[in-house]
C-alpha positions in Angstrom: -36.8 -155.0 -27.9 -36.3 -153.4 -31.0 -37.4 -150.0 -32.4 -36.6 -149.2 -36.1 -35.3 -145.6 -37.1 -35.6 -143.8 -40.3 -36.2 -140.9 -42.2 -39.4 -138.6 -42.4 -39.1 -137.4 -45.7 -39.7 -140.0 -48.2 -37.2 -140.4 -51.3 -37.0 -142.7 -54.5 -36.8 -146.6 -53.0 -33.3 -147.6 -52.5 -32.0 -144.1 -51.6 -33.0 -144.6 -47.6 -31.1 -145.7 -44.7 -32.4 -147.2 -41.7 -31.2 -148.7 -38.9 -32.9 -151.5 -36.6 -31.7 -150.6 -32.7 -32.1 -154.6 -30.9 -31.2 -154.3 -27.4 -30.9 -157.9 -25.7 -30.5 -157.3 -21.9 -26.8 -155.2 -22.3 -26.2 -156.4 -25.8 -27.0 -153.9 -28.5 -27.9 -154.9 -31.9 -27.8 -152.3 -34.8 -29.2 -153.5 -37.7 -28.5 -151.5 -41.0 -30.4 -151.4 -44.4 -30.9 -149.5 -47.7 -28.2 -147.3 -48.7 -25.9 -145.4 -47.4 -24.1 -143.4 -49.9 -23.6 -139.4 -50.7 -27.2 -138.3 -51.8 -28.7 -140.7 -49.6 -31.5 -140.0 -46.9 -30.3 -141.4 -43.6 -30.3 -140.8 -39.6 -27.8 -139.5 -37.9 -26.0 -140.6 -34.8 -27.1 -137.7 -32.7 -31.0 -139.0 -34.1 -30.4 -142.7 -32.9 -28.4 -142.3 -29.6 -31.6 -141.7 -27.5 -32.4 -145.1 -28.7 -30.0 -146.7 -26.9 -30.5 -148.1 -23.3 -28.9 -147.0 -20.3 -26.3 -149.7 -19.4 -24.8 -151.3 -22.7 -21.7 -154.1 -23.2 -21.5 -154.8 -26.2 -22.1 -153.4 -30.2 -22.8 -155.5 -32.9 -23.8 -155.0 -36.4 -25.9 -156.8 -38.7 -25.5 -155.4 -42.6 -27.7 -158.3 -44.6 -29.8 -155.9 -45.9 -27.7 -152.7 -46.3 -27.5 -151.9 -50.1 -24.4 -149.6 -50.7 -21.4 -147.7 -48.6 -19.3 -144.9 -48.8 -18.0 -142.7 -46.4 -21.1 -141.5 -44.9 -21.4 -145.0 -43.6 -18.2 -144.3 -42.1 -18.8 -141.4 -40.4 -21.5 -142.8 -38.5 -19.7 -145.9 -37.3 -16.7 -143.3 -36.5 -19.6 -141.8 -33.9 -20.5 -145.6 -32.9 -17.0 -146.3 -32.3 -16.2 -143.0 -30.4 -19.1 -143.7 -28.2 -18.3 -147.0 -27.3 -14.9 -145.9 -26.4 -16.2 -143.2 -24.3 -19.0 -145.8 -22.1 -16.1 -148.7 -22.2 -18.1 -150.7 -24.6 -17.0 -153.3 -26.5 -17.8 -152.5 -30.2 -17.8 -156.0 -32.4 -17.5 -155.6 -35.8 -17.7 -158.8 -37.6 -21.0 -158.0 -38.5 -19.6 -155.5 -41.1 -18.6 -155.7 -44.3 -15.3 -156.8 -44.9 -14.0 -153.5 -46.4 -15.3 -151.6 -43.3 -13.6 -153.5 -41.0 -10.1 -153.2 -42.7 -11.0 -149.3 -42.8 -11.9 -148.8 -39.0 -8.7 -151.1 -37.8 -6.7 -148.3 -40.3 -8.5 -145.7 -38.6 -7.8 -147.1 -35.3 -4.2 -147.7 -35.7 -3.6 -143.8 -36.1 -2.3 -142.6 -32.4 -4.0 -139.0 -31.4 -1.1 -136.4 -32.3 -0.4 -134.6 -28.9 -0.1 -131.1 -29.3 3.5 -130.0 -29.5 5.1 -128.0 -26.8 8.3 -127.2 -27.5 10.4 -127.6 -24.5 11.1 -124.1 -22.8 15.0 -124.2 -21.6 16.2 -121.6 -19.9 19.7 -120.9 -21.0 22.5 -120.5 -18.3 24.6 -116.9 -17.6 27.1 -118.1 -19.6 25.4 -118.9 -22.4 23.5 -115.6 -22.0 26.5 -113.8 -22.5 28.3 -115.6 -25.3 25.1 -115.5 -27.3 25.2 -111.1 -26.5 29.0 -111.2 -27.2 28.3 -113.3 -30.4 25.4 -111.0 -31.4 28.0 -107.9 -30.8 30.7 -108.7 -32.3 27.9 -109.6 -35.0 26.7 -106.4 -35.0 30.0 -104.5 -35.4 30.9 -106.5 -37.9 28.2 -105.2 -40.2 28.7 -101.8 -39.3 32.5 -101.8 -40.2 30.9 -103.5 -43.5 28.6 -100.9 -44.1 30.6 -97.9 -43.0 33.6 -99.5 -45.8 30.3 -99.6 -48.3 29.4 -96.1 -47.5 33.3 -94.6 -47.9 33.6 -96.6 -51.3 30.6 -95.1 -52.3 31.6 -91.3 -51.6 34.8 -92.3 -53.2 33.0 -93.2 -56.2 30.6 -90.6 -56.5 33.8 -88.0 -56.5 35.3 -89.5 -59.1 31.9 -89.4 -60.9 31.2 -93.0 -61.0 28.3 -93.2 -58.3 25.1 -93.5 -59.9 21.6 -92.3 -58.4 19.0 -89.9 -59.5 19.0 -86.2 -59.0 15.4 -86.0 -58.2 15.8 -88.4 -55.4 18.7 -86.2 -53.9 16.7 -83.2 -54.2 13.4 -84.7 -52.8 15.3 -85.7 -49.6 16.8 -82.3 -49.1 13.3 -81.2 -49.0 12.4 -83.9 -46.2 15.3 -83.6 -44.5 15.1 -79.4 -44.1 11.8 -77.4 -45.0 9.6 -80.4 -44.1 10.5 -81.0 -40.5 11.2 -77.2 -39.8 7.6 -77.2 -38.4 8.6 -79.8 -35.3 12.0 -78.9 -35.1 10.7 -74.8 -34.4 8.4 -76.2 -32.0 10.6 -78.4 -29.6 13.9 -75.9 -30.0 11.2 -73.3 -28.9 10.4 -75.1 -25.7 13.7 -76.3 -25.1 15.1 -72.6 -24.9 11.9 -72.0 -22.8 12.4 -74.8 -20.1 16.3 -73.7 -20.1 15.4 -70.1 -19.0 12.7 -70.9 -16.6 14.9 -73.7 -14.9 17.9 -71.0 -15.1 15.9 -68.6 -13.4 14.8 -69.9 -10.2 18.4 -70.6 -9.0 20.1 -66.9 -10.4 17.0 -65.1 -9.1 18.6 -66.4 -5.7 21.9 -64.5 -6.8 19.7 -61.5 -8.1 22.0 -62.9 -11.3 18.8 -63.1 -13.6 20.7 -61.7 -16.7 23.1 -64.5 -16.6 20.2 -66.7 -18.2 21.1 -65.4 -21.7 24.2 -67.5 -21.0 23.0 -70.0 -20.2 20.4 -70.3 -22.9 22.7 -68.9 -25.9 25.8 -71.6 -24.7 23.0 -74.0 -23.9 21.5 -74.1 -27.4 24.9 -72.9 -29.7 27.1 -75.9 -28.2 24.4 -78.5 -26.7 21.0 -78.7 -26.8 20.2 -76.8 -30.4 22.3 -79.8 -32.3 21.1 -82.4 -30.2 17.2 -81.7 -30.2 17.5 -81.1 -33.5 19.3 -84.7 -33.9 17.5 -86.8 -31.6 13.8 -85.2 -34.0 15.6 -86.4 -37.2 15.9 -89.5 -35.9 12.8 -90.8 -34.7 11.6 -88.5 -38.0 13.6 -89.7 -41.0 16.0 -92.1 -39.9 12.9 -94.2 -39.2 11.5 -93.3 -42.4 15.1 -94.0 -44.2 14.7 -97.9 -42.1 11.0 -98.3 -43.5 11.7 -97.2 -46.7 14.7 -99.5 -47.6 12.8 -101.9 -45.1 9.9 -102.5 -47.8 12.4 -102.4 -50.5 14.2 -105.2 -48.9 10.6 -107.1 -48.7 9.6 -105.9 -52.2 13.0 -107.4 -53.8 13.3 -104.2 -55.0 17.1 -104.1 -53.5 17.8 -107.4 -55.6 16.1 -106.1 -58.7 19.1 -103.2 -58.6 21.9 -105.3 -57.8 20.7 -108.1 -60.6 20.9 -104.5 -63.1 24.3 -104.1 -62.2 23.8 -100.7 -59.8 24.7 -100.7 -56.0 22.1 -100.1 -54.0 24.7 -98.0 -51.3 24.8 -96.2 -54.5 21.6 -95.5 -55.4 19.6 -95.3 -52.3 22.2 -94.6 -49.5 24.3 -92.1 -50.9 21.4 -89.5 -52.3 19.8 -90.1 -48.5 22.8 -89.7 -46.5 23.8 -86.2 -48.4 20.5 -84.7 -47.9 21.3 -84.8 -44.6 24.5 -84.1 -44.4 23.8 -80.8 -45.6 20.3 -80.1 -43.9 21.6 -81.1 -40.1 23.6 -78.1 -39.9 20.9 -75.9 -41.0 18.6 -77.5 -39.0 20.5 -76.8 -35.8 21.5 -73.5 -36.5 18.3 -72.4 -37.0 17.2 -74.8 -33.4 19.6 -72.1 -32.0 18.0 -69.0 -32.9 15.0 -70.0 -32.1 15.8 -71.8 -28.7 17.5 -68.2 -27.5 14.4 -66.8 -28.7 12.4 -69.0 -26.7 14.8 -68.2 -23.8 14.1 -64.6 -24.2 10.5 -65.0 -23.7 10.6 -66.5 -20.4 13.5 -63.1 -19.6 10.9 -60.3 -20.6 7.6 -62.2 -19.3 9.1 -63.1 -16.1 12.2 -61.1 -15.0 11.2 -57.7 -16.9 14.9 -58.0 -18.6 14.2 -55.7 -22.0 15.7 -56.9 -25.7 18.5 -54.9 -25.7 19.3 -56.5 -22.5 19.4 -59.9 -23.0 20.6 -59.2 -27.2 24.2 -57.9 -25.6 24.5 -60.2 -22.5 24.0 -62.7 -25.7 26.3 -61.4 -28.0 29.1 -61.2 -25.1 28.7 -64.6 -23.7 28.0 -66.4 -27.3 30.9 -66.3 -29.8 31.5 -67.7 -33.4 33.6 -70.4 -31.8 30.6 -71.6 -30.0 28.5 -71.6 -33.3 31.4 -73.4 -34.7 31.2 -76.4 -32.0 27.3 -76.8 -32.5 27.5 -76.8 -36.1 30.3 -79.7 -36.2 27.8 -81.7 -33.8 25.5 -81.5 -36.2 27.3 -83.0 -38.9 28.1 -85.8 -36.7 24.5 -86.3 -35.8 23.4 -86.1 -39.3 25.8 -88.5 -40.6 24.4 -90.6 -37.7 20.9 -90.4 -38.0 21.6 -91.0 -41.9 23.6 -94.2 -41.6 21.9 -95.8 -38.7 18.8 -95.4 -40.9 20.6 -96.8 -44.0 22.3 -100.0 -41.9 19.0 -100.9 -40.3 17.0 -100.9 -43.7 19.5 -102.5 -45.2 19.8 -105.3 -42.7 15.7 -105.7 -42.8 14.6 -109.4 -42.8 11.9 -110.6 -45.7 8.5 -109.7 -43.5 6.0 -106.9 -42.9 7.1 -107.5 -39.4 10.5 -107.0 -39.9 10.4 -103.4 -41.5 8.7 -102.0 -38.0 11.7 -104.0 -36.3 14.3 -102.0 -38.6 12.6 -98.7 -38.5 12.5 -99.2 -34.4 16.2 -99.9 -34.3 17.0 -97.3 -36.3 15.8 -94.9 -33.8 17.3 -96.8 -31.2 20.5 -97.4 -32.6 20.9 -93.3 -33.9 20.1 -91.9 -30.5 22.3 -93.9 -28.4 24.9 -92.9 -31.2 23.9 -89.2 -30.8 24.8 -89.2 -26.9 27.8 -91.4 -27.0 29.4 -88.8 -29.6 28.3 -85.9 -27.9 29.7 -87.1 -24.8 33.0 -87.8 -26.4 33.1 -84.7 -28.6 32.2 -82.1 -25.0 34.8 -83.8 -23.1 37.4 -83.6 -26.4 36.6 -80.0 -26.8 36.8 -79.8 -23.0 40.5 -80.7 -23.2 41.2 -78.7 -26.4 39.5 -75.4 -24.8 37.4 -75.1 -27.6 
């Protein structure tokens, strides 16, 4: 039986391909002719497939009267070849010319590339922890580095060889101080408001309600004012200090000022860290006022403890000393937030991806910072009686 398949559409002679499906018991027969090049009108393998019979052995070809070849050509036997493979029929290609064949042993000789799964090892405990020590000892490293950087860059900048712009300094003491005295108000607020209110319901079981403007003005002068403050900055600027030197980093902008001759500690760390050196300790000082404030609020609304009250049992229980302690915190915390902002930039990799990564350690890496000082610094002071 053979049944002949070719195009509808009619085209100038020479420029069709057919192909002549023989079927002899469960031998097949595929007879090609015309041409079957790029611009050519030909079937597809899809178009001829319902052609063949059900139970098939064996796929020959016959190309007397086929005209011209290309890859087209190819593709289809690629389809022949794949089906045979798939119905374990044996596809025999003598019947092509001599050119195919070399192409479709090529072909065949090409092994399917497995996809690659890179072998998951878990490590052991031991090399868990040499890999953290070695990562540690990494770390500290660079922060001994950086912290050397940072000293030779204040000693420089006394002796009036550090160079960076004015205008930069001055736009970071505005970020650093007016600019986040909206959120810093807000939290010291509240902080000085959950202080009383928790305050309150044990001295109301004393009848010792007046003792909350102790606890709020010690609370916020020595503590909580510095720290709130610190702990805003951080996730605030220090992760806009990370980003910003982050996308430097990416931007080779950091590579462009070295290649000038200017240190980049210089000229982007120094004019960042000052700012907040000297905003920090404005920052908590005014977290202070405003947190005994917020104390005082929950004293008149809820224990009926007048102005004049609380004001005195304020002044008595909060001296200068205790102004003195806060306000040193907070140039430790400043100098914190600062440099782990700095270090983190600095140490940003060469992708988008990588400036999130710094700007997240930053924060990170300033507030654990923050409570390990303060921890040390309250029990020092402890000792001292300060």
């Amino acid at each position: 039986m053979q049944e002949t398949y070719s195009p509808k559409n009619t085209v100038a002679p020479g420029s069709i391909g057919t192909i002549d499906v023989e079927s002899i018991g469960t031998d097949l027969c595929l007879h090609f002719s015309g041409s079957w090049v790029i611009g050519s009108t030909f079937p597809s393998f899809l178009e001829i497939q319902p052609l063949f019979p059900g139970t098939i052995k064996s796929i020959s070809f016959d190309t007397t009267n086929l005209l011209a070849w290309d890859s087209r050509f190819l593709i289809i036997l690629n389809d022949i070849s794949e089906y045979a493979v798939k119905n374990d029929t044996t596809m025999i290609a003598e019947g092509l010319p001599s050119g195919v064949q070399r192409l479709l042993v090529l072909s065949s000789a090409s092994p399917e590339k497995a996809p690659f799964k890179p072998e998951e090892k878990i490590p052991s405990f031991f090399e868990t922890v040499g890999n953290k020590t070695t990562h540690l000892i990494e770390d500290c490293g660079e922060l001994l580095s950086f912290t050397g950087a940072v000293s030779l860059s204040y000693l420089r900048l006394f002796s009036g060889k550090a160079q960076f712009l004015t205008s930069d300094f001055l736009y970071f003491l505005e970020e650093c101080g007016p600019s986040a005295l909206p959120i810093v108000s807000l939290i010291s607020v509240l902080v000085g408001i959950i202080l009383a209110f928790v305050g309150a319901v044990q001295l109301q079981l004393f009848g010792a309600e007046i003792y909350i403007a102790n606890l709020v003005g010690l609370g916020m002068t020595r503590e909580m004012g510095a720290m709130m403050a610190a702990i805003i900055m951080a996730g605030r600027t220090g992760a806009a200090f990370a980003a910003q030197l982050g996308t430097m980093q990416v931007n080779e902008e950091i590579d462009a000022l070295q290649t000038m001759g200017i240190d980049p500690v210089d000229f982007l760390v120094l004019p960042r860290l000052s700012a907040l050196l000297i905003m920090m300790p404005l920052l908590a000082l005014w977290a202070d006022l405003l947190g005994i404030g917020g104390g005082f609020l929950i004293a008149a609304l809820t224990l009926d403890i007048s102005m004049v009250e609380y004001y005195n049992q304020t002044i008595n229980a909060v001296v200068l000393r205790h102004f003195g302690v806060g306000l040193f915190k907070a140039i430790i915390f400043g100098y914190l937030v600062a440099f782990s902002g700095c270090l983190r930039g600095m140490q940003c990799g060469r992708s988008a991806s990588a400036v999130g990564t710094a700007a997240t350690s930053a924060v990170v890496t300033a507030i654990v910072l923050i409570v390990v000082s303060d921890a040390v610094m309250t029990v020092l002071f402890n000792i001292l009686k300060i």
